[in-house]
N, C-alpha and C positions, 0 to 999 in steps of 0.2 A: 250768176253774178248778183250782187247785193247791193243797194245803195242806199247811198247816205245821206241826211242833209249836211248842207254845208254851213255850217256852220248856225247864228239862229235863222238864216236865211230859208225858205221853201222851198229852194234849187235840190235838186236831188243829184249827187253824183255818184259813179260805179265806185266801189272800194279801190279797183285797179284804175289809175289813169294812164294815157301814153303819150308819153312825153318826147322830143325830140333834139333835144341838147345833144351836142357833139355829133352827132345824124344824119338828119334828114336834111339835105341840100349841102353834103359833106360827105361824112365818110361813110354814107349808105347810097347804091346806085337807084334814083327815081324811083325805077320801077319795082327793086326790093321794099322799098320804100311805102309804095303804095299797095302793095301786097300786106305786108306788116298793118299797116291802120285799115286795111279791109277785114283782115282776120280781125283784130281788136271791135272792130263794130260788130260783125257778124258775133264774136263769142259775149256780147253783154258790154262790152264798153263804152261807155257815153263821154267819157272824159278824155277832150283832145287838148294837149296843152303846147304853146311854142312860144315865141315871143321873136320881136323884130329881130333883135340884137343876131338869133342865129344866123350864122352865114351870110350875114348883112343882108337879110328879109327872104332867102332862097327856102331856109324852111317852110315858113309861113305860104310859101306857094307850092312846095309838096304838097304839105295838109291842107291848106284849104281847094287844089285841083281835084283831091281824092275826097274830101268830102263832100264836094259835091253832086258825086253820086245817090247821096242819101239824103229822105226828106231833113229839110234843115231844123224843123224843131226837136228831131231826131236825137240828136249830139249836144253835148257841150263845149263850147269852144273856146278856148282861153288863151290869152298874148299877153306881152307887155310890154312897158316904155320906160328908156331910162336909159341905158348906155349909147356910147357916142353909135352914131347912122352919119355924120359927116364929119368934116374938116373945121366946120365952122365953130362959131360959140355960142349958138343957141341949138347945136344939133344932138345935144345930150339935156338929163338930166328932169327936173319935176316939174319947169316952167309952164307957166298957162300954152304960152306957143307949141311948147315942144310937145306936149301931149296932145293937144289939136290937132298939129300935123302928123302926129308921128300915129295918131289912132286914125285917119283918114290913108296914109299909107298902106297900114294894116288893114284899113277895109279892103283898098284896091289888090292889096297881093293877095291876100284870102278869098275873096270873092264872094264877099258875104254883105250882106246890109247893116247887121250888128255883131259887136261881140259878149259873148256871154259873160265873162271875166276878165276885165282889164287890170293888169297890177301893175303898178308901182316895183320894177324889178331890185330896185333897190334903195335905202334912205337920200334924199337929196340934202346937204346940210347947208345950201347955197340960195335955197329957195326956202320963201316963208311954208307952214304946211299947212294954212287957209288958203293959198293960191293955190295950190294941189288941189287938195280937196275939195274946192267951185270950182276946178276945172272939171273935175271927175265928174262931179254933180251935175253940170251942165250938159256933158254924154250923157248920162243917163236919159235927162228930161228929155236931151234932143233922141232918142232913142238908140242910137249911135251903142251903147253900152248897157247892159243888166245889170250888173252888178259891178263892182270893183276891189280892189284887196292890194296885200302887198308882197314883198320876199323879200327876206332877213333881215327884216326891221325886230330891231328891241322891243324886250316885253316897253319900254320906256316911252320908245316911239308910238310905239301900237295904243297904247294910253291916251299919249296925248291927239292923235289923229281923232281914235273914238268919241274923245269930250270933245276935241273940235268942232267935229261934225255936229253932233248931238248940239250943244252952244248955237252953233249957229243955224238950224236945222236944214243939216244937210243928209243925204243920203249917207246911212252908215256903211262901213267897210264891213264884208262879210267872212275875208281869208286871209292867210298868211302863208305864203310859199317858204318854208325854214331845209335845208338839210337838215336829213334826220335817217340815222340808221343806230344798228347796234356797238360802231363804234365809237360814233359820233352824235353825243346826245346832249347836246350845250341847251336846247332848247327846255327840256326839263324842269329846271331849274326856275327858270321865271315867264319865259314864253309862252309855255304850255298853260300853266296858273289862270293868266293874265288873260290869253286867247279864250281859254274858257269863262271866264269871269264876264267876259264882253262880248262874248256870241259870237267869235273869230274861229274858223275852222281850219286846220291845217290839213293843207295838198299838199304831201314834202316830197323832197325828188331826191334822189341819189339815196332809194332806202335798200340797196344792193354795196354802198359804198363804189360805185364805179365797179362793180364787177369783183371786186375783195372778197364780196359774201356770197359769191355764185363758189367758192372754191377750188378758181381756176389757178390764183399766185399760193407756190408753194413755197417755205422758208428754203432757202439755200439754191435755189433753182431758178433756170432763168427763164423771164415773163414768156408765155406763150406767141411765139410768131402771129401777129395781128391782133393780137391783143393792146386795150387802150394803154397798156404800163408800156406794153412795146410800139407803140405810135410815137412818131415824133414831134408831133404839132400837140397832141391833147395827154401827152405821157403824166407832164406835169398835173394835173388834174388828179389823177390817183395816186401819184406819189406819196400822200399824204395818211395813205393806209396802210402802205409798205414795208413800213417798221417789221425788222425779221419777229423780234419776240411776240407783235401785234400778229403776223401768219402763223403761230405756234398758237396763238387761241383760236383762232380763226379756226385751224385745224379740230379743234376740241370740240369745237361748236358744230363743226362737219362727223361727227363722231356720234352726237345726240343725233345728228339729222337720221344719219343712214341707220344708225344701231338701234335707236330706241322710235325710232317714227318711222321708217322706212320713207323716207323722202331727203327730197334735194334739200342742200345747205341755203340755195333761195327761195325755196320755200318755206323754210322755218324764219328765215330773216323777214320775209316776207309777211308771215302769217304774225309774228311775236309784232312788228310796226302797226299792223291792225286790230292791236289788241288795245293800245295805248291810246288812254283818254283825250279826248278832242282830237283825235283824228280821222279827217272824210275821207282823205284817198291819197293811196301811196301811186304817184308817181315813177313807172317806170321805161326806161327805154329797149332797143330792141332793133337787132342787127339780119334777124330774122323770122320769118313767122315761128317756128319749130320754139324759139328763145320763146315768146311771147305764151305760146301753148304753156310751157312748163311753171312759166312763173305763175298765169292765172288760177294753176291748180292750189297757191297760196290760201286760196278764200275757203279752200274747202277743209284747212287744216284747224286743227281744235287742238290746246296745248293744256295739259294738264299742271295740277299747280307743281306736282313733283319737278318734272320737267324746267318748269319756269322757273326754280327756283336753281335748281342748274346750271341754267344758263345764265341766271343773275350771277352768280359765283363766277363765271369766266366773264361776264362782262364788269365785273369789280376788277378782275385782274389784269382785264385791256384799261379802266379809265387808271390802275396804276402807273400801268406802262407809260399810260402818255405827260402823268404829271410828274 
């Protein structure tokens, strides 16, 4: 395993991080569960990421039960705040309140004293983003929190947070949580530029597309029995990759994998996300350990310009598709 910094931070995180969206205190049992993030520490992986919002805090007490087998400066451990955790009208969102309690929560389900990475799960456009950001700052001092960051905030927003901070000298933001895969690359564009410009590193989750880029959804055929396209609750989620003509490259791109690499279609998806500037660590999830083995072998792949240049040509023919 290889690691990164995170962004201009000193934090050092594995290339592979594991993540537990849609998962862990859901549709993974416990004890699968903690099997999965034992493997992941045991093969080099320091990067554990979850956030409240899962399963309404059930993840966050998988991961942090099972990481406590391991010394705690060990790991890296990451959550966040932002989506509703109540009924009420202060139990969402970037408020001073809402992130005090809602990061004193996440202490107690995790079982830890601090966390490594607290993010901002998503832009609050309700709240001033100086109240955020001396809230964050205040974790910090209070020791409560390392570092902080955010996910799917605009190159826009990411600007203005960083001259905030800076302005008012507060502790800078280090990351930016964005989807990012090979079908789905909106980040590019100005995200990526912009993260890099200001020392923001990207952890991006979903760089398998939901399991698209593992090669399991075939064009004309129907989603595999337990698979997330065939879930009823989190189907919706990868819907979005679906597109029959989007599984016809997909296929093309599983044709490089196996014919000219001799490897898995997630691992080239894999390997090609860690290749791309300003970023610390891809983000993946994992239903069982054997899943997790195969993808880590990602890090060990090396792509040639030929190749890449290949597969740029079907990934111009997926951003057709989708405009």
């Amino acid at each position: 395993m290889q690691y990164r910094r995170l962004g201009n931070s000193g934090l050092k995180v594995s290339e592979i991080g594991l993540g537990s969206w849609l998962t862990y205190g859901s549709t993974v049992e416990d004890n699968n569960a903690a099997d999965i993030i034992r493997t992941a520490y045991e093969r080099g992986i320091n990067f554990f990421d979850t956030a409240n919002v899962y399963n309404r805090g059930e993840a966050e007490k998988v991961v942090g039960h099972t990481l406590r087998e391991f010394e705690r400066d060990s790991y890296v451990l990451a959550t966040k705040v932002y989506f509703p955790m109540g009924d009420g009208p202060n139990d969402k969102g970037l408020s001073r309140k809402h992130i005090m309690e809602q990061c004193d929560a996440s202490l107690k389900r995790l079982g830890v004293d601090y966390i490594d990475l607290y993010q901002c799960h998503r832009f609050d456009t309700e709240t001033p983003v100086e109240e955020t950001l001396m809230a964050l700052d205040d974790l910090v001092r209070q020791g409560k929190v390392l570092y902080y960051g955010f996910s799917e905030w605009s190159a826009a927003q990411i600007t203005d947070a960083v001259h905030t901070a800076k302005d008012r000298k507060l502790h800078a933001p280090v990351s930016n949580q964005p989807i990012y895969n090979m079908i789905k690359r909106y980040i590019e564009k100005e995200v990526l530029p912009v993260s890099q410009r200001e020392g923001i590193g990207q952890v991006v989750f979903s760089p398998l597309a939901q399991g698209v880029l593992t090669g399991k959804y075939k064009p004309k055929e129907k989603y595999p029995e337990g698979s997330r396209a065939a879930h009823e609750d989190i189907g919706k989620f990868v819907s979005g990759f679906l597109a029959e003509p989007i599984l016809e490259q997909v296929e093309r791109l599983e044709k490089i994998a196996h014919d000219e690499l001799n490897i898995k279609l997630s691992q080239l998806a894999l390997a090609w996300i860690l290749r791309q500037p300003g970023v610390s660590s891809a983000i993946v999830g994992a239903s069982r350990p054997s899943q997790l083995e195969e993808n880590l072998k990602a890090t060990e792949v090396e792509l040639g310009g030929d190749v890449l240049d290949e597969i740029e040509e079907i990934l111009k023919e997926i951003e057709a598709i989708k405009t």
